[in-house]
N, C-alpha and C positions, 0 to 999 in steps of 0.2 A: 586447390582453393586459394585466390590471395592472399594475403595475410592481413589482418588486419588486430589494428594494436586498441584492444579495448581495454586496458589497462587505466588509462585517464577518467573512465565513466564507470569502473565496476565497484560495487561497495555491498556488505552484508546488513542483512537485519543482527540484530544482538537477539540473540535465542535464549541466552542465562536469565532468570529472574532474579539473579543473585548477584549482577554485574554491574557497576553505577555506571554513569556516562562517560567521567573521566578512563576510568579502565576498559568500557566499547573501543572509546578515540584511541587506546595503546593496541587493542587487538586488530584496529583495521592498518595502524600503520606497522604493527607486524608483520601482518599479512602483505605487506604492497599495497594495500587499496585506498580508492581515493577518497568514497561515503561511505556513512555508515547511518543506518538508522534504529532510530530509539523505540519500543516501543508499548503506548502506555496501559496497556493490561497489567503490568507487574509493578505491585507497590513500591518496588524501588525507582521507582519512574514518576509514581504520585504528586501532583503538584506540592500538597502538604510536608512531603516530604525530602523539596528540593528547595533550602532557602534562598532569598534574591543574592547570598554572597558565594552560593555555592553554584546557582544557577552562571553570576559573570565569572568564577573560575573556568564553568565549561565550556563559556562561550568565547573565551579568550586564548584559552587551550587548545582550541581545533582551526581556531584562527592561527593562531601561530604554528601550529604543525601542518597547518594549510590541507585542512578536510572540508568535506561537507557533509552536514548533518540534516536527515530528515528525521521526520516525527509520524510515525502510526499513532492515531485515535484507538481508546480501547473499544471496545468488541459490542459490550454491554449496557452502553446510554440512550437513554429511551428518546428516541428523538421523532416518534412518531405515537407515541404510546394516547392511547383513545381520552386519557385521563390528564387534565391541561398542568395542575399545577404538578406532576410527575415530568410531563415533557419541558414546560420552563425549567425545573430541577436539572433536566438533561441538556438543555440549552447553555446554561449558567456551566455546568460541570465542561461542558466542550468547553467554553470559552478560559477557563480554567485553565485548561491544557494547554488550548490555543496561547495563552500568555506562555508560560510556560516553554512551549518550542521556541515562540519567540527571543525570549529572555535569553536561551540557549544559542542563538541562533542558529537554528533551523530556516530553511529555504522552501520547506512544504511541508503542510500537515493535510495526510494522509485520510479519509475516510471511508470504512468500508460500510455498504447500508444491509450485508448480509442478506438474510429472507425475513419477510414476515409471520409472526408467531402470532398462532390464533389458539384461543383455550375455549375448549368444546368441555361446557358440565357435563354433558349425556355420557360423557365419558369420561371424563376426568382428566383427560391427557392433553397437551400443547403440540398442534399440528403446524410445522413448518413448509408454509404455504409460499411456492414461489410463481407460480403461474399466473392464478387471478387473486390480484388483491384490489381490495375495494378505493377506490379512488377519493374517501377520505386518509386512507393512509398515504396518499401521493400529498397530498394538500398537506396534512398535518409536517411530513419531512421535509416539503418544501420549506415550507413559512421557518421550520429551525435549524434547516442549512442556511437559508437566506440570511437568519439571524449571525449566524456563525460567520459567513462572509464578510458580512458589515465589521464586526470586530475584529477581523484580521486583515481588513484594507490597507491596503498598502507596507504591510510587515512582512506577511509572508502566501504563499498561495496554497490555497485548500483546493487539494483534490479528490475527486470520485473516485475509486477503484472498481473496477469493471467486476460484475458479480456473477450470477447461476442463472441470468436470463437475460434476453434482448425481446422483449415486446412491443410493440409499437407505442405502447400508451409511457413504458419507461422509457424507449429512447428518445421520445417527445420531452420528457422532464428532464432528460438530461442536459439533452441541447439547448434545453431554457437557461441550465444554470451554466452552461458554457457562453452563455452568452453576457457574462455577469464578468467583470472586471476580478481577474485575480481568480480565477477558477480554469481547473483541468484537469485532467485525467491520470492518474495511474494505471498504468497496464498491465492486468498481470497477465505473461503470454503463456503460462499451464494453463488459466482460465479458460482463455481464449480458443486456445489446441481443443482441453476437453469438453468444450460445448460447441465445437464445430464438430467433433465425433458425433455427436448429438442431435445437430439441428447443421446441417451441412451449409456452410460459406454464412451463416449468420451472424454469427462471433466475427470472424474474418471482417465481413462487408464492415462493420459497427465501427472496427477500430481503423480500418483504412481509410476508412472516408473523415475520419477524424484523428487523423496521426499528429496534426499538427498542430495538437490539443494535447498532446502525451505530453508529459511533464517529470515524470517520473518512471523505470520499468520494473517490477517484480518480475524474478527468472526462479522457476524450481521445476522440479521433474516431478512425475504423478503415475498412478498404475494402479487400479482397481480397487478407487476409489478414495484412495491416499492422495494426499499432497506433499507437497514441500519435502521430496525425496531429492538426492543426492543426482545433480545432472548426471545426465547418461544412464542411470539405475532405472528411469519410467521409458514411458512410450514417447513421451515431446522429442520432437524431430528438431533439432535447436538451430542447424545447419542455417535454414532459410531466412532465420532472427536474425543473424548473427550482423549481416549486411544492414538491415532495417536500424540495427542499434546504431553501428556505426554513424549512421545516414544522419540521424537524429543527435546524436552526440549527446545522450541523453542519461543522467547516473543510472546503472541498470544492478537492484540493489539484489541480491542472492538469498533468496529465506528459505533459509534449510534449519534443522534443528541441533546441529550440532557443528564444533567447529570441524571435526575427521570429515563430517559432509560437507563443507564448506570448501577447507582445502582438496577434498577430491573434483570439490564441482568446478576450483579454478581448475586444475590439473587439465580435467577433460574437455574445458573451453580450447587448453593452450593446445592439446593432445590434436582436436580437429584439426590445425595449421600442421603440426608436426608430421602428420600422416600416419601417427598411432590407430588411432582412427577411422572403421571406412565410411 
């Protein structure tokens, strides 16, 4: 296998909830790595609680130690929710953030649209619905992704992350908003692997014909139903990526849950070139 030095483009998500950004930026130059990203599920990440003097400490600090800093969107903002002044709520709180990575300087904020959640009285339970979902909810996340874009013009670029399906009616909305100044893709390639086990070359086809829309790459290993396993511990065949990253020259950030998984998962990147590895 040739060698190839992806060292310039590889960086970890911060997994700690208990780690501020300044001390992310010390564990990626640690480690060798070149990004690192932030991200905002854990209240040490909350806008409220990153002031603007603390905010230009970290964005001065990764400058000068010569990183780059992305920004994950949290999990849980309603940005399609049936109920308007809930989803404005969700609009305002993105933008929030979006300041926020900015401030930081960050070079992309990250959004994942997960599935949609629908609550059945008949039974009392919240069904996670990812196959047909009703085409006011493509509307409703449009109009406050759109909103989102507009606010971060020209600062930094907001990406998709590719999620648990490729339908024709979503990669219709997708390509919409790719076509929107300042917008592109995160890729995450477990995703991708485990829904082409799935729905054979569908995942695959999505991201190739739009590679040059990636913007960012999420790398982890996966296995029966888990994610964000330790490369080499799941089933992702990583071998075939490995060229594609290159090609792209593209930060390809590591989100594992721990640092031991983190440093195994460089190890067995380096391991494939060494011929540890068959």
């Amino acid at each position: 296998m040739t060698y190839i030095d992806l060292r310039p483009f590889l960086g970890f998500s911060e997994f700690s909830s208990q780690t501020s950004p300044k001390e992310a930026a010390d564990r990626c130059l640690r480690l060798g790595l070149a990004a690192f990203q932030l991200v905002g599920d854990y209240p040490i990440n909350f806008p409220e609680f990153t002031p603007p003097a603390f905010r230009k400490e970290v964005k001065e600090y990764i400058s000068q130690k010569g990183l780059r800093l992305h920004f994950h969107s949290p999990h849980d903002i309603p940005l399609a929710s049936r109920h308007d002044r809930i989803r404005q709520g969700g609009i305002e709180r993105m933008k929030e953030y979006v300041q926020l990575a900015v401030d930081m300087g960050a070079s992309t904020f990250v959004i994942h649209p997960g599935r949609f959640a629908v609550y059945k009285m008949s039974t009392g339970s919240i069904v996670l619905d990812q196959k047909i979902i009703p085409k006011s909810y493509y509307d409703r996340f449009s109009n406050s992704f759109c909103n989102i874009v507009e606010f971060a013009a020209g600062r930094l670029s907001v990406l998709l992350e590719n999620t648990h399906g490729y339908s024709d009616q979503l990669c219709q909305l997708i390509d919409g908003f790719l076509d929107l100044d300042g917008v592109g893709l995160a890729w995450d390639i477990a995703y991708t692997a485990k829904m082409d086990s799935l729905d054979p070359n569908r995942a695959a086809e999505f991201i190739s014909k739009r590679l040059s829309k990636v913007k960012l790459i999420h790398l982890h290993d996966y296995a029966k139903g888990r994610g964000h396993l330790a490369l080499g511990t799941g089933k992702l065949k990583i071998k075939p990526y490995l060229d594609i990253i290159a090609e792209l020259k593209t930060d390809t950030i590591i989100e594992v849950f721990s640092e031991a998984d983190l440093v195994r998962s460089i190890a067995y990147i380096q391991s494939l070139y060494s011929g540890a590895q068959s």
